[in-house]
C-alpha positions as CSV (number, residue, x, y, z in Angstrom):
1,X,40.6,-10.3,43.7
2,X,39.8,-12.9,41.3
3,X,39.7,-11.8,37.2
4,X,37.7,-14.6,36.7
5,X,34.5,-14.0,34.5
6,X,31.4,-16.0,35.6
7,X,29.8,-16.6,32.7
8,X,26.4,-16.0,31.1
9,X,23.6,-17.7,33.4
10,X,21.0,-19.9,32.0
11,X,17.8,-21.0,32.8
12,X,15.5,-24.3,33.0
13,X,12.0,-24.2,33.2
14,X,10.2,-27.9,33.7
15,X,7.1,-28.2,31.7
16,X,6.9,-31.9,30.7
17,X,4.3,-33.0,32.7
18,X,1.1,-34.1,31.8
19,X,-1.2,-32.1,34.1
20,X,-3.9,-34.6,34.6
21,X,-5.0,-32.9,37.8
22,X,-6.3,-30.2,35.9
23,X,-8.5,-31.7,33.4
24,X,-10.3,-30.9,31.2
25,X,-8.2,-27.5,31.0
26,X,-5.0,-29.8,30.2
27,X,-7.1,-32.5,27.3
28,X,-6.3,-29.4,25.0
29,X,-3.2,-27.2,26.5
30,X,0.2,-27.9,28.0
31,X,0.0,-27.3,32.3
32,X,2.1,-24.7,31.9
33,X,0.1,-22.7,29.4
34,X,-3.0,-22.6,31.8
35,X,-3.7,-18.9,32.3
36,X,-3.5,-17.3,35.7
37,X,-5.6,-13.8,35.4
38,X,-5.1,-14.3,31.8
39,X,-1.5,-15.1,31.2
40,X,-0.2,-18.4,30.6
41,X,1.7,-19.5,33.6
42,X,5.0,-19.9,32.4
43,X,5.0,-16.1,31.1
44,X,5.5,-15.3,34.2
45,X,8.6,-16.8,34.7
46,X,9.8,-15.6,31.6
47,X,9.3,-12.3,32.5
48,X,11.1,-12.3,35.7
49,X,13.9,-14.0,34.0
50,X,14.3,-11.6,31.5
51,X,14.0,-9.2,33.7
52,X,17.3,-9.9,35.7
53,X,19.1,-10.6,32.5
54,X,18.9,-14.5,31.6
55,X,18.5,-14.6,28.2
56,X,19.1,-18.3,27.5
57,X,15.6,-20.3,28.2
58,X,15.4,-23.8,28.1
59,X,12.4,-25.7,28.0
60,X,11.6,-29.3,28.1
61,X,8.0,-30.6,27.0
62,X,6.4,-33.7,26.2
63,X,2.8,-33.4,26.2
64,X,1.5,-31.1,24.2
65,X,4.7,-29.5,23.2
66,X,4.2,-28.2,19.4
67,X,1.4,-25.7,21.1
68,X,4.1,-25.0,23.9
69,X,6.6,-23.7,20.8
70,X,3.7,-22.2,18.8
71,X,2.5,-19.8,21.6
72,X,6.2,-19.1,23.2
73,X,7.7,-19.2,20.1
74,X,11.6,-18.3,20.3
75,X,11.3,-15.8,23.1
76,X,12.2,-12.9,20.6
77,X,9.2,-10.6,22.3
78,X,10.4,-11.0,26.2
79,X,14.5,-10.4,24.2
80,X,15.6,-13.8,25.0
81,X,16.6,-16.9,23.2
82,X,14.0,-19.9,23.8
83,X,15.7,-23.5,23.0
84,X,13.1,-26.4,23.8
85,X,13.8,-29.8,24.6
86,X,11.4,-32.3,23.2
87,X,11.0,-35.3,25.4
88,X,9.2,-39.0,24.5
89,X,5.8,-39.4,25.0
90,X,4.6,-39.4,29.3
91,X,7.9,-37.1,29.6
92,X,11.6,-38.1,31.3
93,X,10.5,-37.2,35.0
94,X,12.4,-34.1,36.5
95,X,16.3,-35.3,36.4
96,X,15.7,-37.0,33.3
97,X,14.4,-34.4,31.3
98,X,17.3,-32.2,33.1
99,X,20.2,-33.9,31.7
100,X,18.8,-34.2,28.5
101,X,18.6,-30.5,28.4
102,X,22.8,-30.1,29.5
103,X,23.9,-30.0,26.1
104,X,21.8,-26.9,26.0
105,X,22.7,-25.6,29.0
106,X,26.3,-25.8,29.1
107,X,28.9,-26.5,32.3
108,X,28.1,-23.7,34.9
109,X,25.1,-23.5,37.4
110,X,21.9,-23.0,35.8
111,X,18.3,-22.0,37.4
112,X,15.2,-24.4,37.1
113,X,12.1,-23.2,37.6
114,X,8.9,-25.3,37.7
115,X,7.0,-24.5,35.1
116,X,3.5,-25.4,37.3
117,X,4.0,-22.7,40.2
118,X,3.4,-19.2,40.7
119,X,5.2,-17.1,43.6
120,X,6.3,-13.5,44.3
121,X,9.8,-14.7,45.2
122,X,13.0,-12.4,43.8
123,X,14.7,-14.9,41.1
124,X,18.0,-12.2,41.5
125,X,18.5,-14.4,44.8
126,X,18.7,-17.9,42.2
127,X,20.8,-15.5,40.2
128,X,23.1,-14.7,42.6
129,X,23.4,-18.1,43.9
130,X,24.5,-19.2,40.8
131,X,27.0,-16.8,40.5
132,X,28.0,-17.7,44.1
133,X,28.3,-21.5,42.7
134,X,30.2,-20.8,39.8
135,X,33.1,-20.1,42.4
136,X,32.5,-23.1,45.1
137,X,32.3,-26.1,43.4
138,X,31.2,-27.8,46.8
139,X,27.9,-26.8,46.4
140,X,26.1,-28.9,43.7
141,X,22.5,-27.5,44.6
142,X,20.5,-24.4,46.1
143,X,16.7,-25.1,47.0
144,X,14.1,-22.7,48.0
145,X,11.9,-24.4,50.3
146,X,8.6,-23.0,51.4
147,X,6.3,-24.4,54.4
148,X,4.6,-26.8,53.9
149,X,0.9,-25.6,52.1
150,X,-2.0,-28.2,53.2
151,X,-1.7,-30.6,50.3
152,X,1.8,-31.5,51.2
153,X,1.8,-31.7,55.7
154,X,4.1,-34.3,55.5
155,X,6.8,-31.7,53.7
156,X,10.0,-32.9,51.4
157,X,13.1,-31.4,53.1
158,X,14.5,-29.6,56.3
159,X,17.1,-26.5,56.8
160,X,19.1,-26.5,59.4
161,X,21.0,-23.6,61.4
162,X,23.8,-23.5,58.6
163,X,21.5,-23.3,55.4
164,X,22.0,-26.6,54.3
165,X,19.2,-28.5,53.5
166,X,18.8,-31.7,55.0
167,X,16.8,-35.1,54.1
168,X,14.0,-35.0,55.8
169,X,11.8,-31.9,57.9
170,X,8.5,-30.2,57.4
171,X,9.2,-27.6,54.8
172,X,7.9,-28.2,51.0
173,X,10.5,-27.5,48.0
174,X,8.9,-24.7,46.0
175,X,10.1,-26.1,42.7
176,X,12.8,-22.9,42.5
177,X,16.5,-23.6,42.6
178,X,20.1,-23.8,41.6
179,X,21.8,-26.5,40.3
180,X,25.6,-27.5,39.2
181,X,25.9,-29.9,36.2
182,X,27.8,-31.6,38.4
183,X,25.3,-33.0,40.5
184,X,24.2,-35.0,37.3
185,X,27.4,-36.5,36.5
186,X,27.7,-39.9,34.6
187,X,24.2,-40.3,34.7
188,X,22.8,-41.1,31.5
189,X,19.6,-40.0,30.1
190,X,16.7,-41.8,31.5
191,X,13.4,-41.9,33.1
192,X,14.6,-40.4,36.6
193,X,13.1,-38.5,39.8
194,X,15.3,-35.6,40.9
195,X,15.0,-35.9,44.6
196,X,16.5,-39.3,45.4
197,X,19.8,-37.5,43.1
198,X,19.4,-34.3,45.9
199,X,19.3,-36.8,48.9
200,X,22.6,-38.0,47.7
201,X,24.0,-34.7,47.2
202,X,22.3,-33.7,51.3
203,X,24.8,-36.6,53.1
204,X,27.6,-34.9,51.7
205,X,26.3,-31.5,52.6
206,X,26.3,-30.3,49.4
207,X,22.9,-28.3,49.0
208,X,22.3,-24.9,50.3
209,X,18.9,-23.6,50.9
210,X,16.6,-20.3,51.8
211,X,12.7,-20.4,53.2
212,X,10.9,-18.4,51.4
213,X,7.7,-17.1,53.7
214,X,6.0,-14.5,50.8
215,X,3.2,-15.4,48.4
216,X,4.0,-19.5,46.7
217,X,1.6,-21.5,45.3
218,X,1.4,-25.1,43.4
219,X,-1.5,-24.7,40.8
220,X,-1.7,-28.3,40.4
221,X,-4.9,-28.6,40.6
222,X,-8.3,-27.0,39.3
223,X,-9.2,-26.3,43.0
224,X,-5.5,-24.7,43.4
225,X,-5.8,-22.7,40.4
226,X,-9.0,-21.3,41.2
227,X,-7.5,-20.2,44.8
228,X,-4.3,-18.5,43.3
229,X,-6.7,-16.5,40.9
230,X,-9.0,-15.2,44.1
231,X,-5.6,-14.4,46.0
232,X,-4.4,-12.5,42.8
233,X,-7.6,-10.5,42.7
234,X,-9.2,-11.7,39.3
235,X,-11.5,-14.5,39.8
């Protein structure tokens, strides 16, 4: 039995973007402070995190950021540490604001979590994934894919019979997932997508993946938002 201890798990959650789909709610708050039945979104997520014991939160932001800090603050009243991670003006994209963050979020696998969805998915399955990469340094990425909702038919990614997750299929990524430092290696900061960086890592068979059937939903959009709130019960 290995004495090796796995150490502390952290967390990303992405809320850079600008949210324009969601005007005029976004002209005067971050996306990921829009409430859902009265919470900001990305309370939710804290909540679970803290809940299975992450308490090391980073958070990237660009627009709208200094009311992102003001209203999380440092995290002290969920009992975790908050660090943020400012990005220019019209944001970094998703891999780009990622490695920016890696200072912060040190050398073992690390949880992002969108900061724009909401879902009743377990996060102690992204914890124990992460746990499981900290051993297997073949796998450089776990995804939770979901099928693909109406706005997206045409779906991001496939699984196949062996869990891995493979270029191209009809199931949507849910914007949940594990992911090794690794998979960012000499790659400087920069304005960068994060799937062409997972299509790389697919060839080689690197990412693993779950479907995740239960309650998921993009509120991207005003239309979206008001349809999570009526399948929460308070709209």
């Amino acid at each position: 039995m290995s004495d090796k201890v796995t150490p502390p798990i952290k967390a990303m959650i992405l809320a850079a973007g600008r949210g324009n789909r969601l005007r005029p709610l976004t002209d005067t708050l971050p996306k990921p402070l829009v409430p859902v039945c009265g919470k900001p979104l990305i309370e939710y997520h804290i909540e679970k995190l803290a809940a299975i014991g992450i308490t090391d939160i980073v958070i990237n932001h660009a627009w709208l950021g200094q009311t992102l800090e003001q209203q999380l603050g440092n995290g002290e009243r969920w009992g975790v540490n908050i660090h943020y991670s400012p990005e220019p003006e019209g944001g970094l994209e998703t891999a780009g604001g990622i490695i920016q963050a890696l200072p912060l979020l040190g050398e073992s696998p690390f949880l992002v979590i969108n900061g724009d969805v909401y879902c009743d998915f377990q996060f102690e399955h992204l914890l124990s994934q992460a746990k499981k990469m900290c051993e297997d340094n073949t796998c450089l990425a776990h995804l939770v894919l979901v099928p693909s909702p109406e706005h997206n038919q045409i779906g991001d990614f496939g699984l196949n019979e062996q869990q891995q997750v493979i270029k191209s299929g009809h199931e949507t990524f849910a914007g949940l997932s594990v992911l090794s430092p690794a998979l960012f290696k000499h790659r400087a900061v920069a304005f960068l997508k994060l799937a062409p960086i997972l299509r790389e890592a697919m060839q080689q068979k690197q990412v693993s993946g779950c479907l995740f059937t239960g309650y998921w939903s993009d509120v991207g959009t005003v239309e979206r938002l008001a349809e999570t709130q009526k399948q929460l019960g308070c709209n």
